[in-house]
Structure formats: C-alpha cells, structure tokens
N, C-alpha and C positions, 0 to 999 in steps of 0.2 A: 541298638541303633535304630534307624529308619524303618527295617521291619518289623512288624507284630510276627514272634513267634510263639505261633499254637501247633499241638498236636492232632488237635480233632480231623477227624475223618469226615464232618460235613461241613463246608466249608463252601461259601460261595463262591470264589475266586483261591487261589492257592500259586504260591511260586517255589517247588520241590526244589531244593538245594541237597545234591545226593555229595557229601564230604566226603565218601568214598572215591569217587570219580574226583575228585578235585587232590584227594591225596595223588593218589595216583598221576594229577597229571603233572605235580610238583616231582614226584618221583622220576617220572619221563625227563622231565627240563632237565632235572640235576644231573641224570643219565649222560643228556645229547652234551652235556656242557664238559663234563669231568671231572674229577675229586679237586683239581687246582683251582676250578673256578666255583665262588659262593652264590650262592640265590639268595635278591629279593622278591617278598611276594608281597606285591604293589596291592595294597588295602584300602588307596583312598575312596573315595566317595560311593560309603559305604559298602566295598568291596566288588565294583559295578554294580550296585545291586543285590548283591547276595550274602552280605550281613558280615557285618566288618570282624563283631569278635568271633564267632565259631567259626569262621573264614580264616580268620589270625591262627586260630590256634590249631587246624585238621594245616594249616601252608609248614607250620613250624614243625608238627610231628612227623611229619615227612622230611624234612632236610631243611626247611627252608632258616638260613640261617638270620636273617633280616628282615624287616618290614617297612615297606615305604608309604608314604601319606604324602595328600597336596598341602594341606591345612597344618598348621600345631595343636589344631583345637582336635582333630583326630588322631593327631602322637597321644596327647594326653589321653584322650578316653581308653586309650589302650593301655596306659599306664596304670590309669586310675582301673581298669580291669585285670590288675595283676599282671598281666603281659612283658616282663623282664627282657625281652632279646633287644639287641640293637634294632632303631628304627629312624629312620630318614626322612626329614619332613622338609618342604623344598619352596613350598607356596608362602611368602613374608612378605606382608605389610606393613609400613609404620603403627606404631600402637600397638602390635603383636605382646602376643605371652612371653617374651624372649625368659625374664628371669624365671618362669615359672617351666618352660623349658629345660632350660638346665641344668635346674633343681630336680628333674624326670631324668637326668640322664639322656636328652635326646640327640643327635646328630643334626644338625642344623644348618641346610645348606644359604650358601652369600653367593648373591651376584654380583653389590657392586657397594661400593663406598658405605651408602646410608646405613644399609642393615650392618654392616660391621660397627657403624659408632653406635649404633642404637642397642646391636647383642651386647660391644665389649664394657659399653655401662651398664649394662646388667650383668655381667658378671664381677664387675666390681661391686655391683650393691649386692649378689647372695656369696662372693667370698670364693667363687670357686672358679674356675679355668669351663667355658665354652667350647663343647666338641661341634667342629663348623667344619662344614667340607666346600670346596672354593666351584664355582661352576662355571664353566668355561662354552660361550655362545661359539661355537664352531661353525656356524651356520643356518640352523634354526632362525636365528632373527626372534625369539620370543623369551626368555627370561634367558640366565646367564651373562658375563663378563665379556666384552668384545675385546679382540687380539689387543685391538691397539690401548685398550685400558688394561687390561691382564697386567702388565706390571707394576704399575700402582695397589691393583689388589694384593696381589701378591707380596709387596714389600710389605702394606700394611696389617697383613694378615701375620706374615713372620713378625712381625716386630711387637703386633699382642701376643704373639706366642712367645717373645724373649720377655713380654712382662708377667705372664702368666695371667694372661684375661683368657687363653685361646689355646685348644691343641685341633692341631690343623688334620683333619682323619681321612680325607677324602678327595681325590679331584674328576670330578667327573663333566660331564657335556648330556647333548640327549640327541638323534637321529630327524632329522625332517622328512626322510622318501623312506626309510628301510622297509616299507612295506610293497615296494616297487623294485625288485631285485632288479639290479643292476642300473640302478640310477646314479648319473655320474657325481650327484651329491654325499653319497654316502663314503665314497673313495675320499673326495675333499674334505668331510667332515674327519674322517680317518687320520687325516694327513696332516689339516690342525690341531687338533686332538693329541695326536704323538707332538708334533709343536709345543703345544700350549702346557702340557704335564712335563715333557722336557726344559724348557726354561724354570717351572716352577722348582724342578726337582732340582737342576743346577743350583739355582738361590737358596737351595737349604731342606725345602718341603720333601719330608718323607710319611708320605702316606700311605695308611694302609689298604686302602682299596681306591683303585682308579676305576671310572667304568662310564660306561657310554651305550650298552647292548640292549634294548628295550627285547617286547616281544620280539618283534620281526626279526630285528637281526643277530635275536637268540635264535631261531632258527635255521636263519638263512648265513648269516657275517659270521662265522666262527672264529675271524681275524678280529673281530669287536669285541672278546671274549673278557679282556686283561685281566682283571682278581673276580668279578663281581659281574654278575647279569640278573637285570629288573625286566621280570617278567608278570604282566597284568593279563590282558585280553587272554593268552595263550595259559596260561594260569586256571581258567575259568573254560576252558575246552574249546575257545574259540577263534578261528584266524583271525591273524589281522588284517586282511584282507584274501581275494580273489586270487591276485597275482601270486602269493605266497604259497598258496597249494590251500587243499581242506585242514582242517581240525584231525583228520584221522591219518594224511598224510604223515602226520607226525605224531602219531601214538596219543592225540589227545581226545579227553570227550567232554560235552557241553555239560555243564554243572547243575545246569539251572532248567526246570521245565514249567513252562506256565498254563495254568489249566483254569476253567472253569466249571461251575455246573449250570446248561442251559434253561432261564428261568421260565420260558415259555416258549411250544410250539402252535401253530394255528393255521390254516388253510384261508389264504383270498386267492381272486379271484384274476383273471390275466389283467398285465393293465395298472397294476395296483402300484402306486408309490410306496418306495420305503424311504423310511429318515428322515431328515432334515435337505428341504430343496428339490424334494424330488429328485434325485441324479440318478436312482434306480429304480424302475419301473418293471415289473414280473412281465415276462416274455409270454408265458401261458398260466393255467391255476395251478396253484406248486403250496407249494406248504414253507412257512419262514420260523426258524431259529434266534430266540433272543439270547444274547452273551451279557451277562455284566459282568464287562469291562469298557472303558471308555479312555479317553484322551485324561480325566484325571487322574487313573489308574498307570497313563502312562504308555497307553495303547496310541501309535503315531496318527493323528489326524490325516495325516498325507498319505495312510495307506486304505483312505477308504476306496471302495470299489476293487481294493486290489489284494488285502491283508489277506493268506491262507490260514484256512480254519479245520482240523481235523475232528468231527462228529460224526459218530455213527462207523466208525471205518472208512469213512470219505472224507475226500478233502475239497473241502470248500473255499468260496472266497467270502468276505463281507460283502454284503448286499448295500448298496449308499454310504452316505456319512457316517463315519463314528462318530457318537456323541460321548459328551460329556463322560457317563454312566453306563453306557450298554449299546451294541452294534447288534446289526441282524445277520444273518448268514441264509441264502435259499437254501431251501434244502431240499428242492428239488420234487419234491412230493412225499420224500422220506417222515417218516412221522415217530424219530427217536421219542422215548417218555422224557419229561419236564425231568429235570438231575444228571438227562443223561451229560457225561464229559465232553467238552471243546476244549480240543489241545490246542493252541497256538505256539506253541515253541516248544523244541527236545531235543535230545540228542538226532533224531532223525532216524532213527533205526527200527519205530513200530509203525513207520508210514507219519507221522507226524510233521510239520514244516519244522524247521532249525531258524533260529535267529537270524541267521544269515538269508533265507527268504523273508523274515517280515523287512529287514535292511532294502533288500531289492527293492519290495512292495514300497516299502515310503524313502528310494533316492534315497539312504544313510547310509550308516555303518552300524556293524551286528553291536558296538561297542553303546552304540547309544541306544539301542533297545534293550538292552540286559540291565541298562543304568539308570533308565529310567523309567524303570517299573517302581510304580509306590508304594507310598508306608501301609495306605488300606488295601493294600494284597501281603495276607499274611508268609512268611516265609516260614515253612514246613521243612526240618533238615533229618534227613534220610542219613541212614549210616554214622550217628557221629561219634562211635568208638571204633576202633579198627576191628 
C-alpha cells in the first residue's frame, strides 16, 4: 500500500509499526466486548496510516473476525492480497467496481435507491446474488438511509432478494458524538437504530450482524454492542478522544512510532531567524536541530512553533515553520551528533510525545496524524510473527 516497507536500520525518516502491540490491542477489544460479539478491524485508508495488509492480517490472527474499508478499491486490494475473511466496504459512488465486487465476495454496504439499481445490475450481469448490508442514517446526517426513506429501501432490497440479485447480511448505522460520553445523541441514535432494524426485521430482513459501535462506543456504550463492533483509532492504540479516557485507560497501546535521524546540528548566534518568515527568532546563542520531516511527509503545518520533539532525552518543540521537507528544533545549546534520533510520536512511555500531543499542537485529532503520515516515510514492522 501507501508505505514503503524496508528493513534497514539507517533510514532517514522511519514510522515503527510494532504488530505486536496492535495484536494485542485487538485482543483487549475482543476481551472488553465478549465471545457474543464479533470484531471488525477497520483497515481503511491504509490502515490510518500503518499499512493496510500486515495490518489486515496481525487484526485477523488475533480474533478479528472482519475487515472494514471506505473504498471497494481497498476491499479488493485485500482480496487480490489473499485476504479471505468477510470485509465491508461502505464508501460507493456511481461508476463503482460493484460487479467486480461481488465476484470478491465482498459485503457491500446501500444507503439509498441508486446504489441498489446500480449493484442489483451487476449481479445480474456476473450471475450470482450481492451480499449488501442496508445502512440506516440515524442521525449522523452523512451517508445512510433516512427514517423516513427506510421503507422504500427496505422493500426494495427484499424484493432483489426474492429475485436472487441480493442476500441482505447486515443492518447497521454509525454514531455522530460517541466520543463525548454522555451526549444526548448517542441515546437518540440508539433508539432509532432499535427502530429502524425493528421495522426491517418485521418485513422479513434477517440479518446476521446488526451494528452501529465504532471505537468510542466500543468502549464506552456497551448497550451499542448488538453482533458486531468496528473498531479503528482504538485498534491502533489510540483514543478517540480526550473525553473518553487515555489509550492505557483501556489496556491499549499506540502502534505506531515515528522517528527520524537529525540531519544537521549547528550553533548561531541570539537573534537569529528560523524557517520560513521568520516566526522564530533565538532568544540567546543556542544551537539548532534539523529533522527531515516536513508538511509533505505529513508533519501538520499548524503545529509549527508548537510540535513536540524528543532528541537527546529532551523534549523539544519545533522552532518556526515547518517546511515542506524538514523543521528545526532549538536545542538549546545541546550539541547531539548529526544521526542522532527525534522521536516525534510513541507510545509515550520513554519520555517521547504520543500522537495525541502533536493533535494538541496542530487543533486536530490523534486520528489525522497517524493518517497522514506518507508514502516517503518508510513503515518499518516490528514483531510481525507472534
């Protein structure tokens, strides 16, 4: 996928993906959840970040008995990678893969009218019945079947499944606050939800997994539970937010560490601008740290002046702008040698910042710095036999 995996040990930039720690955290979910309920382990876009197939396959040796994807063009690659388990792909356009879909074996979720005529002619042109799971907008407001349409889908969906275009596998929904315990949306979303798979299941739909539990309120909503919980961010050792507790609150750890080796130290003088604009000016004569990593690599432009940087056993901040290519860090008069390691993200446990501080530093979330790390930072996978 998206990252270059090498093994070497000199390496400019590196993003450590330890499968070990990622088994493990699939083990935790399936733990906190119970033998009644199934795991997926949400694989889309490129795994946040940390590499869709060896990702697919340390989620699956652990229990995970599903794979979820935004894309079909990521169902497939995981088909076309040998990858046999059930997988759930949810993001459909017009013009879509549908018959090539199919012909994978894949789970196929419909929100509304269009994608049904458009799948259920494709499974009359490859001959065989479309596993499609029906998605019910409970609130969200962004993809899914609204109440008041629900029964149109619904009829039309049993009714390709009395022609044999369609076996109907699935009803699920998706959460808007559960990362906000105790917001009074997640109750309503709850309460359509039983609604909405109630009516279907009266008309006939017997599915075998209902679900609606993302991370958050795999953690927190155990009432969200039903057959099936799709867990991403938390997957990957990381909250889904603040409000929810840490990553460790709940037996998980960060998967993913990203490092470089610093390509240049050098001594000016007080005074002295760094970067682009000038925004950081040396308070006294100090000594500065160059990182390549930059904003193409994935590093947030909005956390210049504020990004934490661990080198030397210190923790630093970036000094001005990140560029492009490579950011500074003071380092205060320290004079590590040119190689030595800037950690920017880790579990947190050797003094290193955690994803969740560079989120701070750039106004985000930990979800879009793990994801948007790029293809020219090689991914390096630690552990990947048990």
């Amino acid at each position: 996928m998206t990252g270059m995996m090498q093994t070497s040990t000199h390496l400019r930039a590196r993003a450590e993906i330890d499968l070990a720690a990622l088994r493990a955290n699939v083990r935790a979910l399936r733990a906190r959840v119970g033998d009644g309920t199934a795991l997926m382990g949400v694989v889309k876009s490129d795994a946040y970040g940390h590499g869709m197939l060896p990702v697919a396959r340390a989620a699956l040796a652990a229990g995970a008995t599903w794979l979820g994807t935004a894309t079909p063009h990521e169902a497939l690659a995981l088909r076309a990678a040998g990858i046999r388990s059930r997988v759930l792909c949810w993001l459909w356009t017009p013009g879509d893969p549908w018959r090539e879909a199919i012909e994978a074996d894949l789970d196929m979720s419909v929100s509304g009218m269009w994608a049904l005529r458009e799948l259920t002619a494709a499974a009359r042109e490859a001959a065989r019945p479309a596993r499609i799971q029906l998605k019910a907008d409970t609130g969200l407001g962004r993809n899914g079947c609204q109440p008041a349409d629900w029964p149109e889908l619904v009829g039309a969906a049993l009714a390709a499944q009395a022609a044999g275009e369609v076996r109907i596998t699935g009803l699920w929904s998706h959460f808007a606050c559960a990362d906000e315990p105790g917001h009074p949306s997640v109750t309503a979303q709850l309460d359509a939800f039983h609604e909405m798979v109630a009516y279907a299941e009266k008309e006939g739909v017997q599915p075998e997994v209902r679900h609606i539990a993302n991370s958050p309120a795999t953690l927190t909503v155990p009432e969200s539970y039903f057959d099936l919980v799709r867990t991403g961010i938390a997957m990957y050792g990381i909250s889904p937010g603040p409000e929810v507790g840490t990553a460790q609150d709940f037996g998980l750890r960060p998967v993913m560490t990203l490092s470089a080796s610093v390509a240049l130290v050098k001594r000016v003088p007080r005074g002295h601008g760094v970067s682009y604009g000038h925004q950081y000016l040396t308070p006294r004569e100090t000594t500065l740290g160059l990182v390549p990593l930059g904003y193409a690599d994935g590093i947030p432009r909005h956390a210049s002046g504020r990004g934490p940087v661990l080198v030397g056993g210190v923790r630093r901040r970036v000094a001005g702008r990140v560029a492009m290519d490579q950011f500074v860090v003071d380092l205060g008069g320290d004079t590590p040698e040119p190689g030595t390691t800037a950690v920017l993200f880790g579990p947190g446990d050797r003094g290193e910042p955690t994803a969740e501080d560079w989120a701070e530093a750039a106004d985000t979330i930990a979800y879009e710095i793990v994801t948007r790390i790029g293809s020219r930072v090689p991914r390096v996978y630690l552990n990947e036999d048990e």
